[in-house]
C-alpha positions, 0 to 999 in steps of 0.5 A: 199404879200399873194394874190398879183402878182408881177411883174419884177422890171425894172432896178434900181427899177424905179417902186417902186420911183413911187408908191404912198403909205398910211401906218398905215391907221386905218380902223375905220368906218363900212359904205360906208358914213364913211369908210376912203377913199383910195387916194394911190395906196397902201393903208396898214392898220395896226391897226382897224376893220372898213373900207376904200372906193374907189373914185368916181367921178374924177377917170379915168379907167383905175385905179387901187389901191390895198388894204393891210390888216395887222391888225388881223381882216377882213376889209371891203373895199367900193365901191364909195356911190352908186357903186359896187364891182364886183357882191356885192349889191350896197354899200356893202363891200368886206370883205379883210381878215386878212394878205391879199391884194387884187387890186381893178380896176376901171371900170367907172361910180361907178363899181369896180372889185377885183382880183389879 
């Protein structure tokens, strides 16, 4: 995917059987309160021009989850209510254009970073 970085694959792909994948999420919602929570570690939206948020609370860094964008527009991905990505205000979006992906790490407390 443009903007990711792979990795070997073990043999056999031991990997891939452990990956926890959400296909066809339908970004809807324009806001931090009413994104649609991202709760795989890959998310991919293929339809919609709204929006997905990142976990709160409960989340152990470190963890990471990464962010597909297949749709024909840009989505906005949210930090938990209240957080942050990298150096975006608070409750702001990370807009992920159109055919990207992006991972989203946790840093603890209601802070994330992008990259990679």
């Amino acid at each position: 995917m443009k903007g990711m970085t792979t990795q070997a694959a073990p043999k056999g792909g031991e990997w891939l059987a452990t990956l926890k994948t959400n296909l066809g999420v339908a970004g809807a919602q324009q806001t931090t309160a009413t994104a649609i929570p991202v709760g795989q570690d890959l998310s991919i939206f293929t339809t919609g021009t709204g929006g997905c948020i990142l976990p709160g609370l409960g989340v152990t860094p470190p963890e990471e989850y990464i962010v597909a964008n297949h749709t024909s527009s840009a989505i906005n991905v949210y930090p938990p209510v209240g957080g942050t990505i990298g150096t975006l205000a608070q409750n702001t979006g990370y807009s992920l254009a159109a055919g990207s992906a992006l991972r989203f790490l946790y840093l603890g407390g209601l802070a994330w970073t992008q990259g990679g």
